[in-house]
KOLKOLTOR-112160 format. One record per residue: z, x, y of N, C-alpha, C, O, CB in turn; residue in one letter. Coordinates in steps of 0.2 Angstrom, whole numbers, plus 5000, padded with zeros to 4 digits. Each point is the difference from the previous one (the first is absolute). Last residue first. Glycine has a CB too. Example, Ala and Ser with C-alpha at 12.3 -4.5 7.8 and 13.67 -1.06 7.14 Angstrom:
<sites>
503550644989500150045006500349965005500150035006498950034991s501049964975500049965006500050045006500350054999500349864995a
</sites>
This chain:
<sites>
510253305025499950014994500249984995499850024995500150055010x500349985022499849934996500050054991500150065000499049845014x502850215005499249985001499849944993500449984996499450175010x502250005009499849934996499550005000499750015005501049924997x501050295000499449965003499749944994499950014994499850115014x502250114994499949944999499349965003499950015006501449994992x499550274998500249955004499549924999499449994999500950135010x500850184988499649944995500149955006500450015005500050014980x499250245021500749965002499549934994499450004999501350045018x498050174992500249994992500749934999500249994995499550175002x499749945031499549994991500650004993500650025000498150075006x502149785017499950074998499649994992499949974995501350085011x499449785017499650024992500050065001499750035005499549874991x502349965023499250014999500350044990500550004998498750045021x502249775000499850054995499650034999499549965002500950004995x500449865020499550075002500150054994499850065001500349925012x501049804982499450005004499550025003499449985001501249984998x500850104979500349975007499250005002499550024997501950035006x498849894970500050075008500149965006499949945002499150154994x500849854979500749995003500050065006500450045002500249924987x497549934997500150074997500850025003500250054998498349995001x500549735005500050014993500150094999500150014994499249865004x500750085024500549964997500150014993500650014997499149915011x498350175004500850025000500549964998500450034996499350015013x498249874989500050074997500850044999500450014996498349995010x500649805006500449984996499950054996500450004995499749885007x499350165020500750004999500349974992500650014999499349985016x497750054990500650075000500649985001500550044999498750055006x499249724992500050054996500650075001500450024997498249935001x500649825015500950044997499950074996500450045000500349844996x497549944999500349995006500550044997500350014995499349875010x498850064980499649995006500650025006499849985005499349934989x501150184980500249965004499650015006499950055002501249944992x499350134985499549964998500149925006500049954998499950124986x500150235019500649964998499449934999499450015003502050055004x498150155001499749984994500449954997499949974994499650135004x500849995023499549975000499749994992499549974999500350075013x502150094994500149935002499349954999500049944998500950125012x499150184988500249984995500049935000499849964996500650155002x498950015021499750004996500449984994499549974997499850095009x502149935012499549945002499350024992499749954998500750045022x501350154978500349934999499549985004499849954997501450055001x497750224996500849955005500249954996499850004994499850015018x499150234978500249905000500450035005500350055001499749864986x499350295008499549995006500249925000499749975004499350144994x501450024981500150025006499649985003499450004998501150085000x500549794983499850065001499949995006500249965004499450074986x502349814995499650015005499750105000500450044998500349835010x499649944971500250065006499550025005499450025000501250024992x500049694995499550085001500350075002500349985005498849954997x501349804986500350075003499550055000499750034995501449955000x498849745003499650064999500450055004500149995006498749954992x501749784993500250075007499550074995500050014993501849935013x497549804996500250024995500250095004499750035003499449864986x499849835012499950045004500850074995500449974997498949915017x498649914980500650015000500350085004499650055000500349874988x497749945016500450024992500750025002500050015006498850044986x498749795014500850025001500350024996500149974995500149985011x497549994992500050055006500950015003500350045004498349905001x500549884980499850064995500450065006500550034998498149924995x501249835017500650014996500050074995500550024998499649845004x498450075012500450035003500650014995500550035000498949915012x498649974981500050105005500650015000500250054997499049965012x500649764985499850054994500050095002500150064998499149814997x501849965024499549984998499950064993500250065001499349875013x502649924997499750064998499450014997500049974994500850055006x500549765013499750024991499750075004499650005005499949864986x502350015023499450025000500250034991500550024997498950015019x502249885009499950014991499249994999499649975003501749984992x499850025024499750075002499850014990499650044997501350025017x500049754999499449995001499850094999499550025003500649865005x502050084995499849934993499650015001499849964995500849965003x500350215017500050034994500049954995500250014994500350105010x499149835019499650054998500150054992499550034998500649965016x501049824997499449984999499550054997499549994996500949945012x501850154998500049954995499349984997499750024994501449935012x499350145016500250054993499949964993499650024996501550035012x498749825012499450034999500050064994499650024996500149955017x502649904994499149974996499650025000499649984995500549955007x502050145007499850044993499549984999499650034997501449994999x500149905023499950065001499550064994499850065000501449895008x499749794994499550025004499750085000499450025002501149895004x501250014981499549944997499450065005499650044998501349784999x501650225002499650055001499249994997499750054998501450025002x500949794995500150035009499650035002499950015006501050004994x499549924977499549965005500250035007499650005006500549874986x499650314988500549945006499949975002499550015003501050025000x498250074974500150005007500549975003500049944998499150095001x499250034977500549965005500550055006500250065000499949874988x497850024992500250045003500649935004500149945000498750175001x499949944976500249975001500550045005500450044998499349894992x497950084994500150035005500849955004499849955003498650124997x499749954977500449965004500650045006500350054997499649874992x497850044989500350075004500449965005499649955003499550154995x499449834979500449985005500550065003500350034996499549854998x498150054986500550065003500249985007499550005004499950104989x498949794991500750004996500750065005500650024998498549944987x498549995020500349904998500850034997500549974999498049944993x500950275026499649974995500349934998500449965002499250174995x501149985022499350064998499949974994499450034998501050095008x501449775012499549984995499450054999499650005004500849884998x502150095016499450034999499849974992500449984997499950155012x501849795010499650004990499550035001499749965003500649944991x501950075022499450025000499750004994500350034995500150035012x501849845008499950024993498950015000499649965002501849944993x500850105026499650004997499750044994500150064999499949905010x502249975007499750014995499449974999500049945000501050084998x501250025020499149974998500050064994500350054999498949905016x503350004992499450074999499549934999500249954997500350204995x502149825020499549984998499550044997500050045004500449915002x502350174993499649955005499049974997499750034995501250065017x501050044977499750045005499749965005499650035004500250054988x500849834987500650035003500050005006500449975003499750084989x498049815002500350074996500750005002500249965004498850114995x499049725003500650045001500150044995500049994994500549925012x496750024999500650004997500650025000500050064999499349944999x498149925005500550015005500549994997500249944999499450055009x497650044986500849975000500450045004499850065003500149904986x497250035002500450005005500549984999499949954998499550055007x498350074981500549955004500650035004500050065001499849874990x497550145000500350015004500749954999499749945002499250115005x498850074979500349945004500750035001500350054997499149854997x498150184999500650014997500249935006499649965003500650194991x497650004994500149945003500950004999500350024994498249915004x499650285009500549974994500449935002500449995005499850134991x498550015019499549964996500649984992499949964996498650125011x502550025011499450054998499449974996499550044998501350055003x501049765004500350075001499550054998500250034995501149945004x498949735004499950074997500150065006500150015006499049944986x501749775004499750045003499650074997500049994994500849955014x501149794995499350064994499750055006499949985005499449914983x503250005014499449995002499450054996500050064998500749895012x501849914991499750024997499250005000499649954998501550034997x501249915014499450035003499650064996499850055004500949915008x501750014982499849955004499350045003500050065001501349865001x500950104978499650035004499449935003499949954997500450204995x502449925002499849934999499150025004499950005006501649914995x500350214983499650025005499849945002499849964996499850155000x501350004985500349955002499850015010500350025005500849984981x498050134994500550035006500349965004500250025006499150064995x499449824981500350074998500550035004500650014998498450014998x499449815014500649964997500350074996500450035003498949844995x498650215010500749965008500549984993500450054997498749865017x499050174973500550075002500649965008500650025001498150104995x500049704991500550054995500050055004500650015000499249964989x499349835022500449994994500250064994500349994995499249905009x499450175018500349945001500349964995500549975003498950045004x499250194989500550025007500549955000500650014999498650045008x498949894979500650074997500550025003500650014998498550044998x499049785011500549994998500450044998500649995001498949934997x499150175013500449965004500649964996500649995001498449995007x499350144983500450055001500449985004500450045002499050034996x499449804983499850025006500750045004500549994998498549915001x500550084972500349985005499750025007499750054999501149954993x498550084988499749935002500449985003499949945000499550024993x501850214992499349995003499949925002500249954998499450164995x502850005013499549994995499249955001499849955004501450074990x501350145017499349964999499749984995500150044995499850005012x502150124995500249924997499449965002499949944997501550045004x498850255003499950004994500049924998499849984994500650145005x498850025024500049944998500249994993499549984997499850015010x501150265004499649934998500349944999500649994998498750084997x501250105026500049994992499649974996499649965003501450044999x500150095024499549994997500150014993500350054998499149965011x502249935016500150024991499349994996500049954998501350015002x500150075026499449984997500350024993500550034998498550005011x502449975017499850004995499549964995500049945001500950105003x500050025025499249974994500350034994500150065001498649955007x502650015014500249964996499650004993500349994995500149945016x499150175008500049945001500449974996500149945001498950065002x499450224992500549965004499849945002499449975001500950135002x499449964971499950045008500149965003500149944999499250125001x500849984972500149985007499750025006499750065000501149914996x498950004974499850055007500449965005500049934999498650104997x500750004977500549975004499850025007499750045002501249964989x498049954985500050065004500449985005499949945000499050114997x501049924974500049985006499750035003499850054998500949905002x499850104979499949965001500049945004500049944999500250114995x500350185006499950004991499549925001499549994997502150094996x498950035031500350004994499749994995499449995001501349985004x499150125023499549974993500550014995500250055000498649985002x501349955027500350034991499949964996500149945000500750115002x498749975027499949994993500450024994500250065000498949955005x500949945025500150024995499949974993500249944999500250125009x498549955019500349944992500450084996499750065000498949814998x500250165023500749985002500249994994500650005000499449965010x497449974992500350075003500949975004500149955003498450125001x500349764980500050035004500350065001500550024996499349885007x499350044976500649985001499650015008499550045000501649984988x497649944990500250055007500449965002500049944999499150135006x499749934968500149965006500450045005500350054998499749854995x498550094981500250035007500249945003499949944999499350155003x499749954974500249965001500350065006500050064999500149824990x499150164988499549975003500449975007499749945000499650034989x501850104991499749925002499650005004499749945002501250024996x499550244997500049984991499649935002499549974998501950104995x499250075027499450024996499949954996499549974999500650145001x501449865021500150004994499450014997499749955000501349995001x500350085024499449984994500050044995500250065000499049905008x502150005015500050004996499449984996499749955000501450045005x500050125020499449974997500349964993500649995000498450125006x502050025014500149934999499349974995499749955002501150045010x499750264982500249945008499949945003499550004996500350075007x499749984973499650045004500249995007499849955003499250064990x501749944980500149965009499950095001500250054997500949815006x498050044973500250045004500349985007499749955003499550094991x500849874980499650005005500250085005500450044999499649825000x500850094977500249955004499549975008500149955003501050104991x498550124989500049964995500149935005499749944999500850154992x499650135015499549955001499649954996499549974999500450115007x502450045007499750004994499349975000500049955003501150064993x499950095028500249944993499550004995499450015001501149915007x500450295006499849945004499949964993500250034994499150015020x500350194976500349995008500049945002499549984999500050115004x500750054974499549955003500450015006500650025001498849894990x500550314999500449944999499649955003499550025004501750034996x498250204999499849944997500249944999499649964997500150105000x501650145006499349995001499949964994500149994994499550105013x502649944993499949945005499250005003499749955003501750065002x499850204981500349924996499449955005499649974997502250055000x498450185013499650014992499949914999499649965001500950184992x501049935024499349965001499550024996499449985001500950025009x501850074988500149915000499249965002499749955000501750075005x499250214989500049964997499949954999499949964995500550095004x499650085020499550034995500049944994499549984998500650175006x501849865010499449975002499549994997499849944999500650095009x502150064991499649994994499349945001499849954997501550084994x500850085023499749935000499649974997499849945000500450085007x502150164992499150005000500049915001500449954999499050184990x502750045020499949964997499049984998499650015004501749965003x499650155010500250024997499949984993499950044995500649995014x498749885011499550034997500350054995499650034996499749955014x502249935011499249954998499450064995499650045002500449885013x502750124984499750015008499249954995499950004994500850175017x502249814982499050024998499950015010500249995005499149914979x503150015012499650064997499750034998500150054997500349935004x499949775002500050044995500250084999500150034994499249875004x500449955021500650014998500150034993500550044999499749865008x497750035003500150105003500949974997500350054999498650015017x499949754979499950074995500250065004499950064997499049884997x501749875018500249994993499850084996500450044999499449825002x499350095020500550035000500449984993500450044998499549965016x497949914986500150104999500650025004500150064999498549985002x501449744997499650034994499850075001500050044996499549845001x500950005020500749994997499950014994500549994997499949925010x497750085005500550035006500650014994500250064999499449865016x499049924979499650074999500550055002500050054996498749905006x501649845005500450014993499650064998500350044996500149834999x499450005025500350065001500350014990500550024998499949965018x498349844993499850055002500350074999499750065000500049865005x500449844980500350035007499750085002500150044996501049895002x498649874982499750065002500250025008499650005004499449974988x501549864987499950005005500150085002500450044997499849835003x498850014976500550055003500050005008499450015002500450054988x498749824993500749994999500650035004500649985000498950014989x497649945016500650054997500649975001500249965004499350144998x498449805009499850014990500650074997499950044995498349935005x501949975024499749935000500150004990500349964997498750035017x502650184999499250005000499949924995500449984996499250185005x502649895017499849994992499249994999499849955001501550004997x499650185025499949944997499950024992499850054998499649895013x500950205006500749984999499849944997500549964999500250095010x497950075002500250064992500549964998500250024994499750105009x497949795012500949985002500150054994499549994996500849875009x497450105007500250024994500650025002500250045005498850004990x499149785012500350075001500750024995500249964996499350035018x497849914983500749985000500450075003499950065000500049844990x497850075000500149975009500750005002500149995006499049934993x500150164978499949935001499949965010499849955003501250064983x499050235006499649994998500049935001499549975003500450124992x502150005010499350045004499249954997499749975005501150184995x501349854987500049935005499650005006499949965005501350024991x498650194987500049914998499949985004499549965001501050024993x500550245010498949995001500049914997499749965004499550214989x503049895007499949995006499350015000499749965004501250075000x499849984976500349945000499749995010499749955003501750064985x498550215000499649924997500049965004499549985004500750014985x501150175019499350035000499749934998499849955003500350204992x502049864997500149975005499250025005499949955004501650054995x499050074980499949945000500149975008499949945001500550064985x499850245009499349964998500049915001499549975002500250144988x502250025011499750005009499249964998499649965003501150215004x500749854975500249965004499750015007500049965005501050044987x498550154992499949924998500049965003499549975002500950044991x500650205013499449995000499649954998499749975004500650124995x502249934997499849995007499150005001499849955003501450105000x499550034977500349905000499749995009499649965002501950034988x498550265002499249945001500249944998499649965000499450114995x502750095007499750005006499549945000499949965005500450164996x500849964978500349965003499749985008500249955002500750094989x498350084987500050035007500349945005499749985005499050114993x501749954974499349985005500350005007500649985001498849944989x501950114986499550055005499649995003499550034999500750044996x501649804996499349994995499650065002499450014997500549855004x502250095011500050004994499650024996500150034996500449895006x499150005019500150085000500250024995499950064999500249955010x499249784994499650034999500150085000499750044997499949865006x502149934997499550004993499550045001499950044995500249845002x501250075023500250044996499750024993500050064997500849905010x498249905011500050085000500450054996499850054997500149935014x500249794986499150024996500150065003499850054997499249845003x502850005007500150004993499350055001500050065003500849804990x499450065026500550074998500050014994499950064999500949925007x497949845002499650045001500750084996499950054997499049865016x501949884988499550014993499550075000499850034995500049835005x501950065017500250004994499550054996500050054997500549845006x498550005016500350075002500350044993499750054997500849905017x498749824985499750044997500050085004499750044999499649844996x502249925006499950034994499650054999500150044996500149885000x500350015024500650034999499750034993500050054998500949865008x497749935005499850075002500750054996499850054999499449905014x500549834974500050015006499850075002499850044996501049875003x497449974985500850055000500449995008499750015005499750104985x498649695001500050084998500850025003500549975001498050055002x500549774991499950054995500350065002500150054997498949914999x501049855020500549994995499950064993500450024996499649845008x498550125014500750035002500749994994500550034998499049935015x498149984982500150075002500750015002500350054997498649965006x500449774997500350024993500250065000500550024997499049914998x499249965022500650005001500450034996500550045002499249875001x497950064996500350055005500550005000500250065001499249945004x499949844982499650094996500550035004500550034998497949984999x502049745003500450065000499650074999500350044997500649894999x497849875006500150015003500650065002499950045005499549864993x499850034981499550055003500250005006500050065002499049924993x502649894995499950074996499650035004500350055003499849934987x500049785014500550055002500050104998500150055004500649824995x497949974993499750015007500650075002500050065002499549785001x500950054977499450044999499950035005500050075000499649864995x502149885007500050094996499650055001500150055003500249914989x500149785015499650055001500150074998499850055003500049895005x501549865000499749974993499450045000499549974999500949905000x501350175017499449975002499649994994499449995002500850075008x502150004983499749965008499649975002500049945002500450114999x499750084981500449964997499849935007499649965001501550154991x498550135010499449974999500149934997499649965000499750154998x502450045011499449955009499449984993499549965002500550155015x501949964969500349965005499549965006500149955003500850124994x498550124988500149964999500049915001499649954998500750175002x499950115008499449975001499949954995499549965001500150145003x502449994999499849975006499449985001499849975004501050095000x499950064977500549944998499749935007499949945000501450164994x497750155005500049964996500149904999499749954998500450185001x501050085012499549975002499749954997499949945003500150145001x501850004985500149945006499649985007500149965004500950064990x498550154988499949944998500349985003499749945000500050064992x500250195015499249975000500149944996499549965000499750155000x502750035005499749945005499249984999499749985005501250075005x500250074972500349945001499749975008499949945001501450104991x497850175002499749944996500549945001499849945000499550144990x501550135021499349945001499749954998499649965002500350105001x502050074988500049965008499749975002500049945000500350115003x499350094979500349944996500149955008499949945000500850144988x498350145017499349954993500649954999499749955001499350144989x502050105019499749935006499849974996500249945000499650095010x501750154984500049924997499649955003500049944999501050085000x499150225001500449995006499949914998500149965004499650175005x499050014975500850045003500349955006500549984998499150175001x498249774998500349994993500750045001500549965000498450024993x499850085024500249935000500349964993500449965000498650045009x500350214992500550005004500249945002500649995002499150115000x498649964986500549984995500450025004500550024997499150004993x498649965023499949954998500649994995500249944999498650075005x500650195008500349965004500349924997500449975002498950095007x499750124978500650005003500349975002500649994998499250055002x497949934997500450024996500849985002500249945002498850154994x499549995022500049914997500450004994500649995001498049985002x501150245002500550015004500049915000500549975001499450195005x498949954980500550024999500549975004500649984998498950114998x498349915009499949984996500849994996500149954997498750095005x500850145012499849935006500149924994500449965002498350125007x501350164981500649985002499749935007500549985003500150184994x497649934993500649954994500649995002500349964998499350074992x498549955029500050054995500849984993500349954999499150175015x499249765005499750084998500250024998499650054998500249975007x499949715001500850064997499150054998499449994998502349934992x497649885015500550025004500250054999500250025006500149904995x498849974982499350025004500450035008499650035003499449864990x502550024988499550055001499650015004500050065002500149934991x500849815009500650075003499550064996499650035004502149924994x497349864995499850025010500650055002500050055005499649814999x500650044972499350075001499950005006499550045001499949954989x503349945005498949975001499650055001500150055004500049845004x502750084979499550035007499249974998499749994995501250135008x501949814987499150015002499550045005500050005007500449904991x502150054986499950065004499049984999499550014997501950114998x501149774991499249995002499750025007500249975004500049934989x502550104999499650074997499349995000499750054997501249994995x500749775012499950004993499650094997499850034995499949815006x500250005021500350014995499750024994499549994996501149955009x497550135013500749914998500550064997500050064999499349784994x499050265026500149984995500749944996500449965003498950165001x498550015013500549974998500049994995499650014996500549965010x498050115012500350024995500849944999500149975005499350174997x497849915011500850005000500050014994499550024997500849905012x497450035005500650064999500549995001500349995005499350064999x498349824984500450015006500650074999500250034995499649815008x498150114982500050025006500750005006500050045005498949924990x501050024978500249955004499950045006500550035003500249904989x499750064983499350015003500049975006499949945001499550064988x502750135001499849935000499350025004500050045004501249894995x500750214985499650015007499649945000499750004995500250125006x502749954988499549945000499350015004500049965005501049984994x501850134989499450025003499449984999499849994994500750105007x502049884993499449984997499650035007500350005005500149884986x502250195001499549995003499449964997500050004994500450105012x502249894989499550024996499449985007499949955002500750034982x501950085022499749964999499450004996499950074999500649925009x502150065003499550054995499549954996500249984995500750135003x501049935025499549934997499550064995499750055002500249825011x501350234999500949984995499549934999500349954997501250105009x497350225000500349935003500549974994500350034995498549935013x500150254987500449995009500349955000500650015001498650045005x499349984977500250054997500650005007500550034998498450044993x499449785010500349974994500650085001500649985001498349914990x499450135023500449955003500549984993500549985001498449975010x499650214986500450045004500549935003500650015001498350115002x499349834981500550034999500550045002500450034997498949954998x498849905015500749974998500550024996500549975000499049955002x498450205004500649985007500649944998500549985003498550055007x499350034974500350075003500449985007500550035002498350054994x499849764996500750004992500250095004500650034997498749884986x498950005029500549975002500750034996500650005002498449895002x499050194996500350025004500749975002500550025002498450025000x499549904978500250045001500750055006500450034999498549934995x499949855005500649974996500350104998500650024999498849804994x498550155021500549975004500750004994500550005003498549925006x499150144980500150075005500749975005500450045002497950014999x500549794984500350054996500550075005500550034999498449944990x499549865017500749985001500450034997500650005002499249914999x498050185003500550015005500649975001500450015004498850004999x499050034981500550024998500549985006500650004999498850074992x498249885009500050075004500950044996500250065001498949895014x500649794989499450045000500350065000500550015004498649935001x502149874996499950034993499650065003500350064999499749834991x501549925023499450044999500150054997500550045000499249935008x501149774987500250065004499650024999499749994995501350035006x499349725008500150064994500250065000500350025005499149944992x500149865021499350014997500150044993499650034997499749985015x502349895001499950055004499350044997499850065001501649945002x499949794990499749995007499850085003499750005005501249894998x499650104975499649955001499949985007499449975001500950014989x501450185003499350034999499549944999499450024998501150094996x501749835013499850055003499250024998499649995004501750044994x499849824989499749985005499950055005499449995003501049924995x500550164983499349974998499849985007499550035002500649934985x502350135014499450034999499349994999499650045003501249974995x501449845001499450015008499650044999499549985003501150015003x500850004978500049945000499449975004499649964999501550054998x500150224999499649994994499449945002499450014999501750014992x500750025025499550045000499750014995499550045001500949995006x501349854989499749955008499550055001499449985001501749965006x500550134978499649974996499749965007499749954998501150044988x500450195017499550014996499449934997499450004999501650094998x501149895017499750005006499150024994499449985001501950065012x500849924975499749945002499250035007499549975000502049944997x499850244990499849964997499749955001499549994997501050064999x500950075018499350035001499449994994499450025001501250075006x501049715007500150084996499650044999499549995002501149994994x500149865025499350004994500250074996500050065002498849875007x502249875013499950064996499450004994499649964997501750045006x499249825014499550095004500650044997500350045003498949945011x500449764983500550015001500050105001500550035001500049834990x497450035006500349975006500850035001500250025005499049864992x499650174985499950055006500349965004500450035002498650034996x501749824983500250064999499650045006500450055001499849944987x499149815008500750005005500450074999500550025004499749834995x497450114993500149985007500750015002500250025006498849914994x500150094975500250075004500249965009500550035003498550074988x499849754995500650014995500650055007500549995002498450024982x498849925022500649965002500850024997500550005003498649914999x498850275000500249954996500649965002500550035001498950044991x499050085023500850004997500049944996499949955003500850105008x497650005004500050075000500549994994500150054997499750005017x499049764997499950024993500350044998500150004994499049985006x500949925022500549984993500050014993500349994995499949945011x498350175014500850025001500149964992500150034994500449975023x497150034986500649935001500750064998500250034995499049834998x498350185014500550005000500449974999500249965004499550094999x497649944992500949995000500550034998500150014995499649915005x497450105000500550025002500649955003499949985005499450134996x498549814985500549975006500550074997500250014995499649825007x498150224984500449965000500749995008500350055002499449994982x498150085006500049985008500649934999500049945002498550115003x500650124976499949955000500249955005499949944998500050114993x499350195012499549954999500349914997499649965001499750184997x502050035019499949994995499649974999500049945003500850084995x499550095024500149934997499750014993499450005000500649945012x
</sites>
């Protein structure tokens, strides 16, 4: 969460200047036009996604790898596009891209990928979406998504709401059919064997992300479906696409390793990279969140999930439960935090809020209201939260839920509006950013000894494995390089 803790909104109807709306709506786009929508979107991009990561040259090293494999896609294909390549400070693991030749990846696909053909093989996949037109397809149903969010906040004379309510929903509408991204994955095998990179490690990646994605939902409590669209990714993930990614690459006529994977380099480039969230913005620590600069915490229950943005922090869990923490920016001083709720953050979210009660959260004094609101989706309780750490600093927490699921979520609830807290001057000195350290392994490490220097209370050897891409009874050979998180 960005120090100036300005309200994260999505608003679908911003994506498209009205000018442009009947031109996607009508779902052509030339490659002049599709240029100029990815000029246009650009900035927003790197404002919800905290920017890009500079350290260490590494955006330099990504636009690198990237302009090597689009020159194999421009010199092949019958769409010949000008790439942009982009590495965004951004813990989560994914990648996309717009019209127009705009190619992102997140410093969390690093920390993933082992090696530059792994790296190569995201890439790819992503100007394979640009080869195969999907960036123009999809962005037209993101705005007659759009158009529909619209229409229920029009309705329920609630936009705002409506929006945070869509976090979960909207995923489906971002991301690829499974058709496209079989497609896409063909294209990036071919670019990579073009490029001479080992076309085998697309599938490697790919088995890695499904490794992530199942310790996640291991860790959350949840069980773990391959066939679901992940809660903070663009891409739906079926099990078997790892499977279909190395029968692709054995069609090349390679066998696995003819080809280099230029590892050594890739993990020159990535020591030292930060790890998990900038700390500019805060940190989420499993369902934790705290923030040094502000001084400031709060716990989600066990099951919650988190993500920290430029200017927010977002989170659900089950039940239905979506959250949104931020600051207060439209308080002002000498206002009481009841009134704030009740005539300007309720009325804002067109909210009719009721029963507004004072109380505290760790000795920080805050307040409580209450509403009930129509969506699309059926009834959501809503409560509005205001925390006060000083005359002039206001912190707001805005959760929501189904009314159908009033009984089952309340102590969940109760529990993470009552969990915010001031960081005490230790504590907050005492957190520092978490950051990948390549070591070689010597003789006589396991993985349960190397595992243990990882900078996590829980999982350690399996999220060891994950982040280095070993099967689950792998073992360590001396001198081999190998990844590990630690504080620093």
């Amino acid at each position: 969460m960005g120090l100036a803790g300005n309200l994260l909104r999505l608003r679908l109807k911003g994506l498209a200047p009205l000018a442009l709306l009947g031109l996607f709506l009508g779902g052509c786009m030339s490659t002049e036009q599709a240029a100029q929508l990815g000029a246009q979107e650009h900035p927003k991009i790197l404002k919800s996604y905290g920017g890009t990561y500079a350290e260490q040259g590494l955006d330099g090293y990504v636009a690198q790898v990237g302009g090597t494999l689009a020159a194999q896609a421009n010199a092949t294909e019958d769409i010949k596009a000008r790439y942009t390549f982009t590495l965004l400070d951004s813990p989560v693991v994914n990648a996309f891209a717009l019209p127009g030749g705009y190619v992102y990846v997140t410093r969390g696909i690093l920390t993933l990928a082992n090696s530059e053909a792994e790296l190569a093989g995201v890439i790819g996949h992503e100007i394979g979406h640009v080869t195969g037109n999907h960036t123009a397809k999809r962005y037209n149903q993101q705005v007659l998504a759009g158009v529909g969010a619209m229409v229920v906040g029009a309705a329920t004379g609630n936009s705002d709401l409506a929006n945070v309510v869509q976090k979960g929903s909207q995923l489906y509408l971002l991301s690829y059919s499974r058709d496209q991204e079989n497609q896409s994955d063909a294209y990036g095998v071919r670019y990579m064997r073009a490029a001479g990179y080992d076309p085998f490690e697309m599938g490697d990646f790919l088995s890695s992300m499904n490794a992530q994605q199942a310790l996640g939902a291991k860790i959350a409590g949840q069980d773990y479906n391959p066939n679901r669209v992940d809660f903070f990714s663009t891409h739906p993930n079926s099990g078997d696409r790892a499977a279909r990614a190395y029968q692709m690459a054995g069609k090349n006529g390679l066998t696995r390793g003819e080809l280099p994977s230029r590892r050594d380099a890739f993990l020159n480039a990535i020591d030292g990279m930060l790890y998990g969230d900038d700390p500019a913005q805060g940190f989420v620590r499993g369902t934790k969140f705290l923030h040094s600069q502000m001084r400031i915490a709060f716990e989600a229950p066990k099951g919650y999930q988190l993500m920290n943005g430029p200017s927010a922090v977002v989170g659900q869990g089950p039940g239905g439960v979506q959250f949104q923490f931020d600051g207060a920016n439209t308080y002002k001083q000498g206002q009481s935090l009841a009134g704030y709720i009740s005539q300007v953050w309720g009325p804002s979210l067109k909210v009719n809020v009721q029963n507004v009660q004072n109380g505290t959260s760790h000795g920080v004094p805050m307040a409580v209201g209450r509403a009930r609101a129509a969506t699309s989706q059926g009834s959501v309780d809503v409560r509005l939260v205001a925390y006060q750490v000083s005359a002039t600093e206001v912190y707001r927490m805005l959760i929501l839920s189904p009314a159908s699921q009033a009984r089952s979520v309340s102590g969940d609830l109760d529990s993470l509006q009552s969990s915010f807290r001031r960081l005490s001057t230790l504590e907050a000195a005492s957190l520092k950013p978490l950051r990948i350290k390549v070591v070689t392994v010597q003789r006589g490490d396991t993985v349960s000894s190397l595992a243990r220097r990882m900078a996590f209370e829980d999982h350690r050897e399996e999220r060891f494995r994950v982040l280095n891409g070993m099967g689950a009874t792998e073992g360590l050979q001396a001198g081999a390089r190998v990844k590990l998180v630690v504080e620093g």
